[in-house]
GUMIDO-349621 format. One record per residue (C-alpha): x, y, z; residue number from 1. Coordinates in nm, 4 decimals, padded with zeros to 6 digits. Last residue first. Example, Ala and Ser with C-alpha at 12.3 -4.5 7.8 and 13.67 -1.06 7.14 Angstrom:
BEGIN
      east     north        up  num
   01.3670  -00.1060   00.7140    2
   01.2300  -00.4500   00.7800    1
// end
This chain:
BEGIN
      east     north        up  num
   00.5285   03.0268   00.6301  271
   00.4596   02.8941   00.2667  270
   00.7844   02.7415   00.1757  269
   00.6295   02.4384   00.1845  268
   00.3499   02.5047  -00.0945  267
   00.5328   02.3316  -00.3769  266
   00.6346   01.9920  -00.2281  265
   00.7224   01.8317  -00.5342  264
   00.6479   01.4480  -00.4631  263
   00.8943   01.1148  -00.6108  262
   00.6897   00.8427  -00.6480  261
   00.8236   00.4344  -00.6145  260
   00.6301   00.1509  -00.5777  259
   00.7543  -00.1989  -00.4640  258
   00.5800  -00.5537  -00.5357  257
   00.5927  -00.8932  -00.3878  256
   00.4597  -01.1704  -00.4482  255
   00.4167  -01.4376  -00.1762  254
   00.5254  -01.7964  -00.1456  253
   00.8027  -01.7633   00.1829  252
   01.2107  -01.7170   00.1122  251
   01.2024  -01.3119   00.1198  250
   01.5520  -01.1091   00.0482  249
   01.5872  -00.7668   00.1689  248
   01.8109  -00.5737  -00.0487  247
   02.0529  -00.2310   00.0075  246
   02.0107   00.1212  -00.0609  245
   01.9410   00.1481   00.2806  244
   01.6584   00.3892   00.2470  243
   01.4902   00.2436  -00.0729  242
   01.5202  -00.1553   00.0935  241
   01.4962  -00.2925  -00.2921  240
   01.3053  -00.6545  -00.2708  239
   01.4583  -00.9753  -00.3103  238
   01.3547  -01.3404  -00.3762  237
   01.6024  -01.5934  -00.2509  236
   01.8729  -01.8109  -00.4591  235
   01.7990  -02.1684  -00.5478  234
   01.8364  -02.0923  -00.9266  233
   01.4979  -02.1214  -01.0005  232
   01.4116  -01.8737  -00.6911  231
   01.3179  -01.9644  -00.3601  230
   01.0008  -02.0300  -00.1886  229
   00.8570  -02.2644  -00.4827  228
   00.5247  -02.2374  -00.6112  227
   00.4629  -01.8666  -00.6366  226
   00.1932  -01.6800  -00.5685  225
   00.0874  -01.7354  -00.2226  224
  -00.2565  -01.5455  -00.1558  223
  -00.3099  -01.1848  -00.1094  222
   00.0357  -01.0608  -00.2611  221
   00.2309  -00.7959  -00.0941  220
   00.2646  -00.4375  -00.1130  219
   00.5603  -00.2506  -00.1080  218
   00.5364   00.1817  -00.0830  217
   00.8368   00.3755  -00.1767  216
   00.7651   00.7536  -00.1316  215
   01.0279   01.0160  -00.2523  214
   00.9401   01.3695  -00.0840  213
   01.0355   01.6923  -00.2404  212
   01.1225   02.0777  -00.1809  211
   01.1783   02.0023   00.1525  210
   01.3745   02.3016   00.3148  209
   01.0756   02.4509   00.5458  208
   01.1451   02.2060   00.7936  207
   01.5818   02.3132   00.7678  206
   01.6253   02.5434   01.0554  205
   01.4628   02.2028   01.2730  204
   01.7559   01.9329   01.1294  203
   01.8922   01.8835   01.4425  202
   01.5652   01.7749   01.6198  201
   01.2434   01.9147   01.8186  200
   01.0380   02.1215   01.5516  199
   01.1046   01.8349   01.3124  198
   01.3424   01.7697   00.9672  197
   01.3905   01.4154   00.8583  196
   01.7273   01.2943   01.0252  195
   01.8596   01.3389   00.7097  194
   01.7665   01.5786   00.4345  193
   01.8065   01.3716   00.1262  192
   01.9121   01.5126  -00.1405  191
   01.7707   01.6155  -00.4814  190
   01.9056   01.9208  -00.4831  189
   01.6164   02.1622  -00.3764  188
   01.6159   01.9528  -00.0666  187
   01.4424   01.6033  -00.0251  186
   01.2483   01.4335   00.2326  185
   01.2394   01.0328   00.2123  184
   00.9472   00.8510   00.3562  183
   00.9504   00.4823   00.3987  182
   00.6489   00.2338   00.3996  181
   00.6772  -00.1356   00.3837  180
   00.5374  -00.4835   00.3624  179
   00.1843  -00.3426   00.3276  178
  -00.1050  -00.6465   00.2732  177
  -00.3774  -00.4126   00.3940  176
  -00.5421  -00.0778   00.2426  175
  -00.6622   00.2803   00.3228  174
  -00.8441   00.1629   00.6876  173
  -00.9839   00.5271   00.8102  172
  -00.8553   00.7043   01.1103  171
  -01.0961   00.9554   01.2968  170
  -01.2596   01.2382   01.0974  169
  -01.2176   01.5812   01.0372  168
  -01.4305   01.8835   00.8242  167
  -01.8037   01.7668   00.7095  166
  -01.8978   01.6627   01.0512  165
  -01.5799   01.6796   01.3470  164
  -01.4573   01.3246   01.4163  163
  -01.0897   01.4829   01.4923  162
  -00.9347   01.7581   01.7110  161
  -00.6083   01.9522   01.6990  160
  -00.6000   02.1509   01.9821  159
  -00.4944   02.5745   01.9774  158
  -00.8119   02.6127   02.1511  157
  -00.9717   02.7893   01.8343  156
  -00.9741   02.4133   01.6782  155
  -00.6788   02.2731   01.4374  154
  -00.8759   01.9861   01.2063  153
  -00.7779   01.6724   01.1791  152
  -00.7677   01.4257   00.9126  151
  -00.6489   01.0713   01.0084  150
  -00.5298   00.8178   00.7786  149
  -00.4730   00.3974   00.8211  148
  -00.2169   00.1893   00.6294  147
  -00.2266  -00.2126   00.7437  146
   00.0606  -00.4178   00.8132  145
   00.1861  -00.8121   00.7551  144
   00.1643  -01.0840   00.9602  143
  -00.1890  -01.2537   00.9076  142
  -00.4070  -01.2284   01.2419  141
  -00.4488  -01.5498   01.3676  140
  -00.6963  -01.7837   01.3224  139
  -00.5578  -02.0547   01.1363  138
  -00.6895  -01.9546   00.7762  137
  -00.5819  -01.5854   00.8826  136
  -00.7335  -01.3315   01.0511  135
  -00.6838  -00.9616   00.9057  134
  -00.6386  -00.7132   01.1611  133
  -00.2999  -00.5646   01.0224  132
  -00.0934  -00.4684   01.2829  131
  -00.0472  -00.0842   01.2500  130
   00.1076   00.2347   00.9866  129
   00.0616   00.5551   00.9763  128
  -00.0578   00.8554   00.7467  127
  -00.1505   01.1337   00.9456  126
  -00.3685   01.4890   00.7755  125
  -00.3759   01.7681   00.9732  124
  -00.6107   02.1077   00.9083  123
  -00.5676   02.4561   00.9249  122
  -00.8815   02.6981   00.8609  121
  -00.9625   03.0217   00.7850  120
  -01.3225   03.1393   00.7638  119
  -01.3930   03.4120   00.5375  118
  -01.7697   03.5676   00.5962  117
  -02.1181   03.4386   00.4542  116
  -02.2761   03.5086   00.7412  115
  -02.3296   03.1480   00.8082  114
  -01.9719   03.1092   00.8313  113
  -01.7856   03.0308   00.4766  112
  -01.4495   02.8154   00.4529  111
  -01.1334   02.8267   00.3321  110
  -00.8052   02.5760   00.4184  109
  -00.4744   02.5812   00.5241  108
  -00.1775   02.2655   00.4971  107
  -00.0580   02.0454   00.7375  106
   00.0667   01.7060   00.6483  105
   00.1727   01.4320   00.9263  104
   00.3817   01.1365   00.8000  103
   00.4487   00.7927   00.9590  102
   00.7325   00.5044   00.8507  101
   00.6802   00.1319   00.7797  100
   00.8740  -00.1966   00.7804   99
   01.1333  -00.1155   01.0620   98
   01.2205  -00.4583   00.9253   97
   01.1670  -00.7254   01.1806   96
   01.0244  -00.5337   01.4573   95
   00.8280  -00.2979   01.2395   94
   00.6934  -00.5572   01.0846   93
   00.3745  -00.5633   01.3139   92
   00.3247  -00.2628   01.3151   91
   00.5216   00.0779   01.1135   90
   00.6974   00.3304   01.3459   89
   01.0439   00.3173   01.1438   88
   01.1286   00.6900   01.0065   87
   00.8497   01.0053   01.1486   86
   00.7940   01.2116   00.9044   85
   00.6649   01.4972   00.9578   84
   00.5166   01.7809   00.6624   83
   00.4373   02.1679   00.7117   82
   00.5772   02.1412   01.0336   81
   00.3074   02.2183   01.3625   80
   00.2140   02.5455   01.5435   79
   00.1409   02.7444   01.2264   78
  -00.0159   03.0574   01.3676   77
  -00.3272   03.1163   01.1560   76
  -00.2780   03.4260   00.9922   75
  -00.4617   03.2960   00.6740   74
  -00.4716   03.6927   00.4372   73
  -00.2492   03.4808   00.1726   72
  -00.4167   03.1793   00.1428   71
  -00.2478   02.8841   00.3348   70
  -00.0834   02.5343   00.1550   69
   00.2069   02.4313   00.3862   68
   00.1257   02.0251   00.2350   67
  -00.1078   02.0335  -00.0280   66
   00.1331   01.8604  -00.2484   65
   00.1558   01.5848  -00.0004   64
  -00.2094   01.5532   00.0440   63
  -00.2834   01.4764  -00.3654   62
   00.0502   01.2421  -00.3293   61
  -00.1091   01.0467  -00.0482   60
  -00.4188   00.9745  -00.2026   59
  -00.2338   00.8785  -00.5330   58
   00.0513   00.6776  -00.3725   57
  -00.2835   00.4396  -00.2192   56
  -00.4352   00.4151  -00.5491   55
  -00.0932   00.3114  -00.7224   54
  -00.0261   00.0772  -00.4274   53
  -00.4159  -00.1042  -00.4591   52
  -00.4114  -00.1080  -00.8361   51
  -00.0590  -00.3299  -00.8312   50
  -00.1647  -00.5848  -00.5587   49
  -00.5211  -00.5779  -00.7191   48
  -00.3444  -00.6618  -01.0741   47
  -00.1030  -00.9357  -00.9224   46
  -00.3872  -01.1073  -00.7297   45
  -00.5869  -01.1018  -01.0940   44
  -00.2769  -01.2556  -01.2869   43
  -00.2149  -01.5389  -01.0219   42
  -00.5420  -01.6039  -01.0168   41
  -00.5513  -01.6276  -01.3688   40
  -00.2717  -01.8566  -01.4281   39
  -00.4065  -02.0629  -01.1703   38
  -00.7209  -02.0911  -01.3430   37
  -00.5652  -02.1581  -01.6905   36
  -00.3217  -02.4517  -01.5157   35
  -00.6472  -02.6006  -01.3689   34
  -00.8165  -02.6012  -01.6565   33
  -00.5351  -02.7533  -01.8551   32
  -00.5052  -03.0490  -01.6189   31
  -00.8998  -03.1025  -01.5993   30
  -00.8655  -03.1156  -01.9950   29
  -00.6020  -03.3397  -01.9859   28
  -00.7919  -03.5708  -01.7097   27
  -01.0994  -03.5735  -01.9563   26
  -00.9440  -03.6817  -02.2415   25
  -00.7585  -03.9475  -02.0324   24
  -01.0614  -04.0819  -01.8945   23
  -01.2602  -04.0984  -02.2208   22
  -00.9575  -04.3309  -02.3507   21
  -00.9804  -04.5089  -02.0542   20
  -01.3791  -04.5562  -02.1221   19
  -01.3102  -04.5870  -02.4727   18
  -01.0845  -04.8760  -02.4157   17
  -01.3296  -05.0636  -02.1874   16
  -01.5934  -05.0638  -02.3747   15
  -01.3930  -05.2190  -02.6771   14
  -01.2747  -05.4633  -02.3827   13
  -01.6463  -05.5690  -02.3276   12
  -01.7402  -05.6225  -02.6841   11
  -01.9458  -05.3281  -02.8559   10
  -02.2437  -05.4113  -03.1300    9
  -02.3705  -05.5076  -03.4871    8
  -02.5887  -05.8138  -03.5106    7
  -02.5328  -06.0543  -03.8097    6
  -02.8659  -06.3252  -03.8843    5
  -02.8559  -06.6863  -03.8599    4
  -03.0863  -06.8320  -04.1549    3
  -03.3649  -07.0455  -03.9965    2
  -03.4679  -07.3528  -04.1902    1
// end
């Protein structure tokens, strides 16, 4: 007679419960990936936003400090200010927030002939503002501006010329994603000198009076950042307008962030 032998194994419903219980592991771990990643993202968008306006401020500040530079036999006529800024010229903003304002630097320079002889030279350097060029995920170009410079270089016709080899060239993308530029000249006080000084306006006796410039520079995030337009508390996101002394508040997904230099202008005085 036949004994009935035991046989180990896994009923339907214990199946069942690991297989929910596998799907739950698995959804917790999706859940905390996705949180990480995000997290990240939002860290790495941050850090370009932050590296691209401190590299930006740096290129500008090394041309700001050259600004009236000349060596002391130069008699190179100066025909042009030392430093111009031109307030609210900045793209596609411009209309909404006179987002961005334009400066022209021009300092003196040194170079050799083939005979080995002094060559003095005067160059101009333009930082300015446009439409960003950027397209969008619909096709259109994204709504924020773009910071382009010029370097040109004052021929013997009295013309200021670019695309020359090894001396000018014509303007050069710095960065996109710019919410705003402003340009704030200075006196040996600390204030501001107001309409900036030019050749053709009030201020003209007083070019050769900046003894500083304060840049603030606002850059904006990439991608959206946040998840909610408006704050926790319902109220708006704001940025610090640095020539109105007032705020702009923002209601859209992006981060913002504003960086502030103040320049010496040591070489202005230089006539």
């Amino acid at each position: 007679m036949n004994k009935l032998k035991n046989y180990a194994g896994v009923t339907l419903i214990e199946m069942l419960i690991g297989i929910v219980i596998s799907v739950i592991i698995m959804a917790a771990m999706f859940a905390s990936y996705s949180a990480i990643n995000n997290s990240y993202s939002q860290v790495t968008d941050k850090a370009k936003a932050s590296q691209s306006g401190r590299n930006i401020l740096a290129i500008i500040m090394r041309d700001i400090r050259q600004a009236g530079f000349k060596y002391f036999e130069d008699n190179i006529e100066n025909i042009d200010e030392p430093i111009r800024i031109t307030p609210d010229q900045g793209g596609v903003e411009a209309d909404l927030n006179s987002a961005c304002d334009h400066i022209q630097i021009v300092y003196g320079d040194l170079s050799y002939d083939d005979d080995d002889n002094e060559v003095y030279e005067r160059y101009r350097v333009t930082y300015f503002c446009r439409d960003s060029e950027i397209q969008g995920a619909d096709g259109n170009n994204i709504q924020t501006n773009a910071i382009f410079k010029k370097k040109e270089i004052l021929a013997e016709d009295g013309e200021w010329v670019d695309n020359v080899p090894g001396s000018s060239y014509d303007e050069q993308l710095l960065t996109d994603y710019v919410e705003k530029l402003q340009f704030i000249p200075k006196d040996i006080n600390g204030l501001e000198i107001k309409p900036p000084p030019t050749n053709d306006n009030v201020n003209r006796f007083r070019v050769y009076e900046i003894k500083a410039v304060e840049i603030s520079l606002t850059m904006r995030s990439v991608k959206n950042f946040y998840k909610t337009p408006t704050q926790a508390d319902g109220s708006n996101r704001v940025i610090v307008d640095f020539e109105s002394d007032g705020e702009e508040e923002f209601d859209d997904l992006f981060l913002r962030e504003t960086f502030v230099m103040s320049i010496n202008t040591r070489n202005v005085g230089l006539k």
